[in-house]
N, C-alpha and C positions, 0 to 999 in steps of 0.2 A: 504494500500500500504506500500510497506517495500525498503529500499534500503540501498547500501552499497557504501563506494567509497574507491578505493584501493590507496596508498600513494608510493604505487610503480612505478617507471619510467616506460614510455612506452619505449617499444627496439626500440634502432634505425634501418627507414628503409632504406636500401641499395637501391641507385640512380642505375638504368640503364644505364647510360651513355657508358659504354664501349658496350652494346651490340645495343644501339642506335648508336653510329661511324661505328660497324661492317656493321649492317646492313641496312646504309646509307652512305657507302663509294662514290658513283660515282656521289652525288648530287654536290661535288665541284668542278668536271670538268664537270658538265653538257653541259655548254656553249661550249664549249673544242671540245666537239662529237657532238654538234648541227649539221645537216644537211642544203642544201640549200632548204633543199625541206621540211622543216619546217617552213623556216620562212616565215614571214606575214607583213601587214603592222597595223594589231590590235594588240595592246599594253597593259597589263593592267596598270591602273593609280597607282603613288604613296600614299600609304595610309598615312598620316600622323595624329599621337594621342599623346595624352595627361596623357599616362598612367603614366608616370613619372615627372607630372607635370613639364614638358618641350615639346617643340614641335619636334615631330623627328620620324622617318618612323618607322611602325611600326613592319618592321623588324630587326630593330636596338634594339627593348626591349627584354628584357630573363625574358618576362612573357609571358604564356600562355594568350593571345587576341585573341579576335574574335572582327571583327567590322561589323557593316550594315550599309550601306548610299544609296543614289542618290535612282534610280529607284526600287532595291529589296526593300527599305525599304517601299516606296508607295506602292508595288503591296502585300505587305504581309500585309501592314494595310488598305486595302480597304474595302469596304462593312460595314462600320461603326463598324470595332474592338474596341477593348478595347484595353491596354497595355497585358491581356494573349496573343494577336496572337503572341509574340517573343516564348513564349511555343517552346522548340524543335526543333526551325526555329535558338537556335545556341547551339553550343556541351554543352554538363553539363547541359541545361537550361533547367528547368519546373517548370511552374507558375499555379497555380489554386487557388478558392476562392469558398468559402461556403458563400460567400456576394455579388457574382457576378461581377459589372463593381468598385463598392465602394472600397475595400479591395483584393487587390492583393496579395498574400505570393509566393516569391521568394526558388527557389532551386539552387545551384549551386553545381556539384559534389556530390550531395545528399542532402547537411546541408542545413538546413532550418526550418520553425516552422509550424507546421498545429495550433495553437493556434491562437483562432476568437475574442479573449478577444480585445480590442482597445487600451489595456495598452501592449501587446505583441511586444517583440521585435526581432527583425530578426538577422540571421548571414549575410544575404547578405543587403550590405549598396548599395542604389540608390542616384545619386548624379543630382541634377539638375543644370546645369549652375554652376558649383563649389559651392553649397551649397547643404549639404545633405540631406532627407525627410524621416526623421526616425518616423512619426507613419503611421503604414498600409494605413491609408485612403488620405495622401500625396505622395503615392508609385503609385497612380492610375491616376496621372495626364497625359491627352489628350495627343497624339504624332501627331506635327502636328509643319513646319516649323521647320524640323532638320537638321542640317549637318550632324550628323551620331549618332550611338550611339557603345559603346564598352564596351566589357565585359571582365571583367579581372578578371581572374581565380585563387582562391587561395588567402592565405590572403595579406589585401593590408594596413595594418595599418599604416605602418612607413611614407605615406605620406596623407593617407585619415582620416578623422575623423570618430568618432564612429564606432560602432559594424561591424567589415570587414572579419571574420574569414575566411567566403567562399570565398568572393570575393566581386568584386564592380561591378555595373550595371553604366554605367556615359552616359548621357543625355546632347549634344549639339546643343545648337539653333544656327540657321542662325542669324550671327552677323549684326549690321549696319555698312554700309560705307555710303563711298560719292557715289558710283557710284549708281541709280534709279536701281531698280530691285524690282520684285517681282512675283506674281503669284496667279490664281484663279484658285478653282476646286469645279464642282459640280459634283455628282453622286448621279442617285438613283438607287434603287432595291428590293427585292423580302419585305416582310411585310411593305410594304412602309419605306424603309429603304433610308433614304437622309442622303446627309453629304455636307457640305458644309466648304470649307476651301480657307483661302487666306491669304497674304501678301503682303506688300508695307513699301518700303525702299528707303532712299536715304539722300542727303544733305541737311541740316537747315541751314546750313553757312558751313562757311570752317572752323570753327572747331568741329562744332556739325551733329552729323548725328542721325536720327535712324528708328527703324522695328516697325512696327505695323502688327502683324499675329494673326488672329482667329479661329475659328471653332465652328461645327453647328453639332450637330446628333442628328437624331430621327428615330425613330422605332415604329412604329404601335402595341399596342398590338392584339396580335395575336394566347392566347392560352386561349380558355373555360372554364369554369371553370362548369363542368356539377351538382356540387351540387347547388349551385346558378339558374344555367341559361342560365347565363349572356356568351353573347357571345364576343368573345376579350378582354377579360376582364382583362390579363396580358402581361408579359414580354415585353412590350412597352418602351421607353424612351426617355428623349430629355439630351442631355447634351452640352455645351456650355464650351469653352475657350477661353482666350485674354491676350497675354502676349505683351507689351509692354515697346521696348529696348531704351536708348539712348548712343549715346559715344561720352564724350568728347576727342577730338584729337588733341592740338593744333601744332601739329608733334614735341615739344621740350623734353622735358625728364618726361611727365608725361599725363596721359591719365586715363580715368573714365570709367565703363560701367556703364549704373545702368536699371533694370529690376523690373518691376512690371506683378505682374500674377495674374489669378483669374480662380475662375471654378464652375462650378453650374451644378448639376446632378439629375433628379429627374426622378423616373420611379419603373419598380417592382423591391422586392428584390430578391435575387436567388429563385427560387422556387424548395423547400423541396417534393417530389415527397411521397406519403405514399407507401410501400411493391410492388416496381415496381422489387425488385428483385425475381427471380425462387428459391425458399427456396434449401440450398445443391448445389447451381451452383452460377454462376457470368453474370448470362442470365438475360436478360428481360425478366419478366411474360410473358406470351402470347399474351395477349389481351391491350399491351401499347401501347399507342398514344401518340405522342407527344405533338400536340398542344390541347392535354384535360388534365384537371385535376381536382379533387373535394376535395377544401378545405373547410373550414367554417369560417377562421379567417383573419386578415384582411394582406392583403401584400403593403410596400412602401418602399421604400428607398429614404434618402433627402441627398444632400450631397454638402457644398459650400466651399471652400477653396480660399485662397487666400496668396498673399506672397508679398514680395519686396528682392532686394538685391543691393549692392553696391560693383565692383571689379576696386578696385584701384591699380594705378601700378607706379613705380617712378625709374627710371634710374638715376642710378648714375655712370655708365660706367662699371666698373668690379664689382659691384653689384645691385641686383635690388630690390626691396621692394613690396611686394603685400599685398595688404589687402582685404578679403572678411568679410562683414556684412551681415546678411541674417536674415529675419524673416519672419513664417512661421505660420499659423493657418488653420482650423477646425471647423466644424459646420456642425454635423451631425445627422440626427435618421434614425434607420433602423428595420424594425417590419414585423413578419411572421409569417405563421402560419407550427412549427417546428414538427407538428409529421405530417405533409404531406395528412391530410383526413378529415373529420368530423367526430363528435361523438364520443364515446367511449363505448370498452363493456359495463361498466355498466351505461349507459344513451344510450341505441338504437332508432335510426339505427346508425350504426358507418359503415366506408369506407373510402376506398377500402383495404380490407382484413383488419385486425387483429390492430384496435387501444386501448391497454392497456388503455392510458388516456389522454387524451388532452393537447398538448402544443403549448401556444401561447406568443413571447416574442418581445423586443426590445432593443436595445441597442441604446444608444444616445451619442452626446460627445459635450454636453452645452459649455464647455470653454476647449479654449488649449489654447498656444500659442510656439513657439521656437526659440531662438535667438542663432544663431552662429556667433563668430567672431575667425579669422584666420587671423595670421602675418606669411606671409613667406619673409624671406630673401634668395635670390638665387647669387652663381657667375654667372659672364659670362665669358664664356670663358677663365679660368686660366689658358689654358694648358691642363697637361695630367690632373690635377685633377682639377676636380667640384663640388660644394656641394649646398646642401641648408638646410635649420632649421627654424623650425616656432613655434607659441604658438596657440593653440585651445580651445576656450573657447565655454560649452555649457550650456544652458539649456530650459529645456522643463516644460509646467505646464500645466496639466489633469485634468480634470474632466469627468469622466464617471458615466451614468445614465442606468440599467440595468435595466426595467421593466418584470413583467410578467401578463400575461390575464385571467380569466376567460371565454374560448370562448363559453361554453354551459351557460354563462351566461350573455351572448351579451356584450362579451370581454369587462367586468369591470375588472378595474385595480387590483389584489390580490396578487401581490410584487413589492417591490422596494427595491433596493439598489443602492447606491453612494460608485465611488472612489476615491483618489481627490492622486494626486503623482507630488512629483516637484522632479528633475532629474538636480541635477547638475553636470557637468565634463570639465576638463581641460588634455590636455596633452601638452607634449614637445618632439618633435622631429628634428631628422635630418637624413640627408641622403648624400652622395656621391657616384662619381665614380670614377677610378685610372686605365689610358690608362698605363698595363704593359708595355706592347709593342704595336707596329701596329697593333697586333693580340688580344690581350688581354687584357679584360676587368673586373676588379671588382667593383662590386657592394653592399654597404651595406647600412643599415639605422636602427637604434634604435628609440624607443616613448615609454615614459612614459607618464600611464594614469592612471586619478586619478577619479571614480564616486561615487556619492554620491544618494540615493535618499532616500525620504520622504512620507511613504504610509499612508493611512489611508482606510478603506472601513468599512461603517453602511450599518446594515438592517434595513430599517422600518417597513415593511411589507412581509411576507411570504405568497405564497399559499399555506403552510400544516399548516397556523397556529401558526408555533412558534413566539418564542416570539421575537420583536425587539434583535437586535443586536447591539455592538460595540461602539463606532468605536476600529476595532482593528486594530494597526500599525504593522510598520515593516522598517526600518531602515538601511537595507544592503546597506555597501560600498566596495568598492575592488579598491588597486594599481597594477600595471600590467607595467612591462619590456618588450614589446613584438619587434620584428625588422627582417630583413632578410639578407641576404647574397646572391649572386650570380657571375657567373665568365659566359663572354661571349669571344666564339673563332668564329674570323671571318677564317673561313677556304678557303674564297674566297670574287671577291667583291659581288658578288649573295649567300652568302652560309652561314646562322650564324647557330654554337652549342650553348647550355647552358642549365647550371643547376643553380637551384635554393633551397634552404633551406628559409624558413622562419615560423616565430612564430605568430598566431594569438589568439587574447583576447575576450571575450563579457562579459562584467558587469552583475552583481547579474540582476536577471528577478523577477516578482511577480505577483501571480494571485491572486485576491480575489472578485471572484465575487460570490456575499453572498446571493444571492438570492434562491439559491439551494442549499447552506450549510452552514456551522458555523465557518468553519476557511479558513484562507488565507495561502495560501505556496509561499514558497522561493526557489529559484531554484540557488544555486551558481554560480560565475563566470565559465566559462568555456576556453579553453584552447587548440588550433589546430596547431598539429604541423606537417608541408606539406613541400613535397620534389617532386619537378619534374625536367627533363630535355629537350629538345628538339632541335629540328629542326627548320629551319626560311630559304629556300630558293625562290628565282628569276628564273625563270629555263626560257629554248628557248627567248631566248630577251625578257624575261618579257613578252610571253606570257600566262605564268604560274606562278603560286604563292603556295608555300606549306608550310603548317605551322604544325606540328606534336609534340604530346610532350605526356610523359607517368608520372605519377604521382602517388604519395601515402600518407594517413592522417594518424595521429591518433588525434584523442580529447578525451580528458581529463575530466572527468565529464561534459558532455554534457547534457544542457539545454534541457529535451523532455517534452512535452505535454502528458498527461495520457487524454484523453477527455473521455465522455460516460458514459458507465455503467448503470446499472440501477437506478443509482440518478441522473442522467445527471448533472456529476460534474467535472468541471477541474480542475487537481491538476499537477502543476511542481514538476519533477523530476531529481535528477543528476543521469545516468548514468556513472558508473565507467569508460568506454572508449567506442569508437566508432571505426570503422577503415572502411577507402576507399582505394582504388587503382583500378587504369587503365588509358586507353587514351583517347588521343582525336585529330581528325583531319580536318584541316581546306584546302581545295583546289580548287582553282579558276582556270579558264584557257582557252582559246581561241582555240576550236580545230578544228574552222576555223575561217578567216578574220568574220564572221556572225553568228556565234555559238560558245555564251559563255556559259559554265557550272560552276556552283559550288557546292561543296560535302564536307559538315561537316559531323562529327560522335564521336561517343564517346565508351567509354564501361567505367563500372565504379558498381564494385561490393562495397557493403557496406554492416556490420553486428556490432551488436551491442556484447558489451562483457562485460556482468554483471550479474553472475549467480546468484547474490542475488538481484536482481530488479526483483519485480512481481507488476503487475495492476492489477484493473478492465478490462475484457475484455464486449464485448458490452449486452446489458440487453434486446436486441430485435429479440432474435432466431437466429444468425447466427452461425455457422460451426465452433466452433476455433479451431485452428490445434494446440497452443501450450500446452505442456505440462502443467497439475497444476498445483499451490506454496502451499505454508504449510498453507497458509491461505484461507477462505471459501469464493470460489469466485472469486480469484487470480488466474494467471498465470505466468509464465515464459516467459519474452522474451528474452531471452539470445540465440546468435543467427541469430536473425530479423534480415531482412535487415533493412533500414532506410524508414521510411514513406515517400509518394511521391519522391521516389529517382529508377527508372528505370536505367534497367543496361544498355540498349540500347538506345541510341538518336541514329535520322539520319537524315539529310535531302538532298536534292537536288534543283536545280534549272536551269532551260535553259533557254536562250533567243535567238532569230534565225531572222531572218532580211533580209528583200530581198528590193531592192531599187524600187518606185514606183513610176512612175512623177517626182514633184520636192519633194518627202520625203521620208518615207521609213513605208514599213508594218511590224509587228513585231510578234511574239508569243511568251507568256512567260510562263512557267509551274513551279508550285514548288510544294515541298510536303514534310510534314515533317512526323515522326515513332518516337515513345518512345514503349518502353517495358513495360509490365503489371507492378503495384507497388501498396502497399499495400496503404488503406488509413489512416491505422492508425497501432501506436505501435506493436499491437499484429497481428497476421496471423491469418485468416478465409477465407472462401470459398468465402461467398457473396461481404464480404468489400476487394476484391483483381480487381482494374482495369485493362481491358482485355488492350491486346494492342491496341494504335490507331495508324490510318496511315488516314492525312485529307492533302488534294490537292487542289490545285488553278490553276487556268487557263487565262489568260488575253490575248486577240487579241487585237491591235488597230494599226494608222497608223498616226504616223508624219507628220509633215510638217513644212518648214519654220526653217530650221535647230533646227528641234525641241519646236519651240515656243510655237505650236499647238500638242494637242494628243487629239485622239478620242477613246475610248477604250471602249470591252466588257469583265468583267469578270465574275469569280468565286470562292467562297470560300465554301470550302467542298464541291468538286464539285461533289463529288460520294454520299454525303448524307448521311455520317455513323454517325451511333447513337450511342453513348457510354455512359455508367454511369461513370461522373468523378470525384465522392466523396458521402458521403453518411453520412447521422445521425444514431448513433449507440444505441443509449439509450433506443428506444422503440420497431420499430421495422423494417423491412428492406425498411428504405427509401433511395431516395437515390436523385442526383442529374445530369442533363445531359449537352452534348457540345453544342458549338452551331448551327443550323440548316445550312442547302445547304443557301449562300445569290447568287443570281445574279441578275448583274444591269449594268450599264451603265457608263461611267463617262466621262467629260472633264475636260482638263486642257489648260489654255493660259501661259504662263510664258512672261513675258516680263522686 
């Protein structure tokens, strides 16, 4: 592999703005032309987030958000998901895993990492409860007792901690109070698919309160395994969560949360499909089954996690003081069998279709641990101008264990490698805004960050033989200016514009998993620099909600993953630049007293621009469409779109409601569309994902002002089968979505 990076500025790009007022001129007298024969007495509710670490509607922010809460958010995680069902269900977003429910990899606007390494690190930061979960296997934690969650588009450094280029994903739980509340739900469904969830909340005294919420899923295995026998013999699982809040209140000038969590996951790991693809097409073979498969080596995935945090807060009248403590760990192993069949040509029989040679691996993470502590100091209320500034301190300590098998030799151990990485960082930031006028709002914020980390990775063992390794280190640190700017115009009291500039950073990355080679790569800081503008209006008495904005990147030596080839080797790489641009659109809206709708969408091309970057492309017979490089074996991706990055997102939603007795029946339908995208670096026929379009369906009927639901649904309710990722090194295997679920569910709220 060869690469280049250019020291020349990216151009600046020109904001839309003027042509976003033209042609959105008549949203600020919307109200103005309202009809009588429009209006209703359904309302929608005030959104109010946290995107700016203050509480305020979130149409008041001039960033690009999306939120989910109340009922969309249950009906689109029912049937025992995982955190992928957000996948496409909001604009920018697409999620998918070669790990399955363990290791989730985030996209937003394209950026993102397909790197399965467990030291990998992502541009989109997920935030739980105000502390972040910065390794993949902490990104996959239960969704279950939330207030909502938000996604915030673009980078969000100046006020969130660590790696935020794309954007932030933030995760809020149902807080305690005094007042008793809580809620039980059971459902089951199609593979004996149960889930069980609940909460209970309320007063310990008058100044202590707190939540106690769980959760319960399991899944039947339910796919053959015809080389074996063995019937049901995978994709089964039980996974379990329990987070428990308390808050000190004693209503004077100072208050405590503090949260403990835990998580336990065990069941199969993604199952590696061997040559389900139609060689020269992006089709399934003929003759694929779903619930068959024929491997020979062993599949599990273990995965236990656990956390604590502390969010303290102290009024002092015109300023306030916050402190977040968080600590965060790890404990996992995950082992499959990665070329997808039995046997191999040279030891027959081998299957199904064309196995070069046998691979069976695993990946562990014996020890982590991560502590974040955050000081923010906030005004209140000075007037036109407000600020706030804090100190963030991190770090994180790894250890990763990468095994490999000999499965024609009753899967005896024939590699090993360890990598052990401690990740220190601190920044300093702050932020403001400055009411110009009534109408006019500035926004800025500057962070200094500072990251340090400490590598090491040895081989002990080889399956080709060679000789022990290492330990060979690597040492990369980077300082980073990064901050944004933005100006908002209320153009009415329903009607905000705004544009936005801002700078995003991610620290030096490192792969060195030695198991299947000899050295470790270092991939450079990286560097996004994003411009969007938009819309934010209230339209017909807030029976409508629109939120609209267009946008454009570039980055700057951008961290990509080279995976595959015929050494099945990962190696980081900086490309010289990347660039994105287009929209995205958010619209809710009541278009009767009983039929709410809503319609996000996106578009969002991206290409990569680095004529002197060439890879490995894949080493198991598929189609590449890019041109050569000067090297044997190498191609060109200059060009590429961005891996897993669809130019299309779309989704929809209805909910319709007729009054019955004393409750109400209901029907809810969603469905979300992303457009075909490659699954890796370079372009090929087979490793290109068709488009999917998966639907849900939910009936049930209330009662008791909602206390009681009774409900039928569906997830994937058409039953479409798609490959949504694929192993490239041997030969076309690949990996699929998840099946049609339907089941049953109640819920008591009280």
């Amino acid at each position: 592999m060869s690469m280049s990076r250019s020291s020349r500025n990216a151009p600046r790009i020109r904001l839309l703005t003027i042509a976003l007022s033209l042609a959105l001129p008549g949203l600020a007298n919307a109200q103005e032309t309202e009809t009588e024969a429009k209006k209703g007495t359904s309302v929608l509710d005030v959104i109010t987030v946290t995107a700016e670490r203050r509480e305020e509607s979130v149409q008041d922010v001039p960033i690009s958000i999306t939120t989910v809460a109340d009922e969309k958010l249950d009906v689109i995680a029912s049937g025992g998901a995982d955190i992928r069902f957000l996948s496409a269900r909001l604009p920018s977003l697409n999620i998918e895993s070669s790990y399955g429910r363990a290791f989730p990899r985030f996209y937003i606007r394209g950026l993102g990492n397909t790197d399965f390494d467990l030291n990998a690190s992502q541009p989109v930061s997920l935030i739980y409860d105000e502390v972040v979960q910065e390794s993949p296997l902490l990104k996959g934690f239960p969704v279950f007792d939330l207030d909502r969650i938000e996604m915030l588009r673009g980078p969000q450094g100046t006020l969130f901690g660590r790696n935020t280029p794309a954007g932030v994903i933030k995760f809020e739980s149902v807080k305690p109070s005094q007042e008793t509340s809580g809620y039980a739900r059971i459902s089951y469904g199609s593979y004996g698919t149960g889930t069980f969830e609940g909460a209970i909340g309320g007063a310990l005294s008058p100044n202590w309160s707190a939540r106690i919420s769980g959760l319960y899923q399991h899944r039947d295995d339910w796919v053959d395994n015809t080389f074996t026998g063995e019937k049901n013999a995978l994709e089964g699982y039980n996974e379990s969560a329990v987070r428990a809040q308390f808050l000190y209140d004693p209503g004077a000038n100072f208050d405590a949360l503090f949260n403990v969590h835990a998580r336990r996951m065990d069941g199969s790991a993604r199952l590696f499909r061997a040559n389900i693809i139609k060689p020269g097409t992006n089709d399934f073979v003929d003759d694929f089954e779903r619930d068959q498969i024929a491997i020979d080596g062993h599949n599990f995935s273990e995965l236990k996690t656990h956390g604590a945090s502390a969010r303290l807060h102290w009024d002092f009248g015109s300023l306030s003081l916050f402190s977040v403590t968080g600590y965060e760990s790890a404990d996992s192993l995950n082992r499959g069998d990665i070329d997808g069949g039995f046997g191999a040509v040279f030891a027959p029989p081998s299957g199904p279709g064309l196995i070069p040679f046998p691979s069976e691996t695993a990946d562990g993470l014996p020890e982590h641990s991560q502590w974040s502590q955050e000081f923010r100091l906030a005004s209140n209320d000075w007037g036109r101008f407000d600020w706030q500034s804090g100190l963030y301190l991190y770090r994180e300590k790894i250890t990763i264990d990468s095994f490999s098998y000999n499965t024609l030799a009753g899967s005896v151990e024939d590699g090993y490698a360890r990598q052990k990485q401690d990740n220190k960082a601190w920044a300093l930031f702050v932020s403001g805004d400055y009411d110009l006028t009534d109408q006019w709002i500035l926004k800025g914020g500057l962070r200094y960050t500072r990251d340090e980390k400490d590598f090491e990775a040895t081989r002990y063992l080889s399956p080709f033989g060679a000789d022990p390794i290492g330990p060979l280190t690597a040492n990369p640190s980077a300082s980073d200016v990064s901050g944004d700017v933005s100006i908002n115009y209320a153009a009415s009291e329903q009607v905000n514009l705004y544009a936005r500039a801002a700078k995003g950073f991610r620290a030096p990355s490192i792969q060195g998993r030695l198991v299947f080679g000899d050295t470790i790569s270092v991939a450079g800081s990286e560097k996004v620099f994003s411009y969007e503008a938009g819309v934010k209006a209230d339209l017909f008495d807030r029976r409508a909600r629109l939120g609209f904005s267009v946008f454009s990147y570039t980055v700057k030596d951008q961290q990509l993953t080279a995976v595959g080839g015929a050494a099945n080797f990962n190696q980081l790489v900086n490309a010289d630049k990347s660039i994105g641009r287009g929209f995205e659109l958010d619209l809710e809206a009541y278009l009767t007293d009983r039929l709410l709708v809503t319609v996000g969408g996106s578009y969002n091309k991206t290409e990569i621009k680095d004529p002197n970057l060439y890879i490995a492309p894949c080493g198991g017979g598929c189609t590449v469409l890019d041109p050569p490089g000067p090297g044997e074996g190498l191609v060109s991706i200059n060009g590429n779109a961005l891996p897993q990055a669809p130019r299309w997102i779309g989704n929809v939603t209805a909910r319709y409601s007729v009054p019955m007795g004393d409750g109400e029946f209901f029907i809810f339908t969603d469905w979300a569309y992303r457009s075909k995208v490659n699954f890796f670096l370079y372009e090929s026929t087979e490793f290109t994902g068709k488009p999917l379009l998966e639907g849900g369906l939910r009936i049930g009927y209330l009662w008791q002002d909602g206390r009681y639901e009774a409900a039928l649904y569906g997830r994937n309710i058409t039953d479409r089968k798609a490959i949504v990722g694929g192993i490239d090194f041997n030969n076309l295997t690949g990996f699929i979505n998840e099946p049609r679920i339907i089941g049953a569910e109640f819920t008591a709220r009280y």
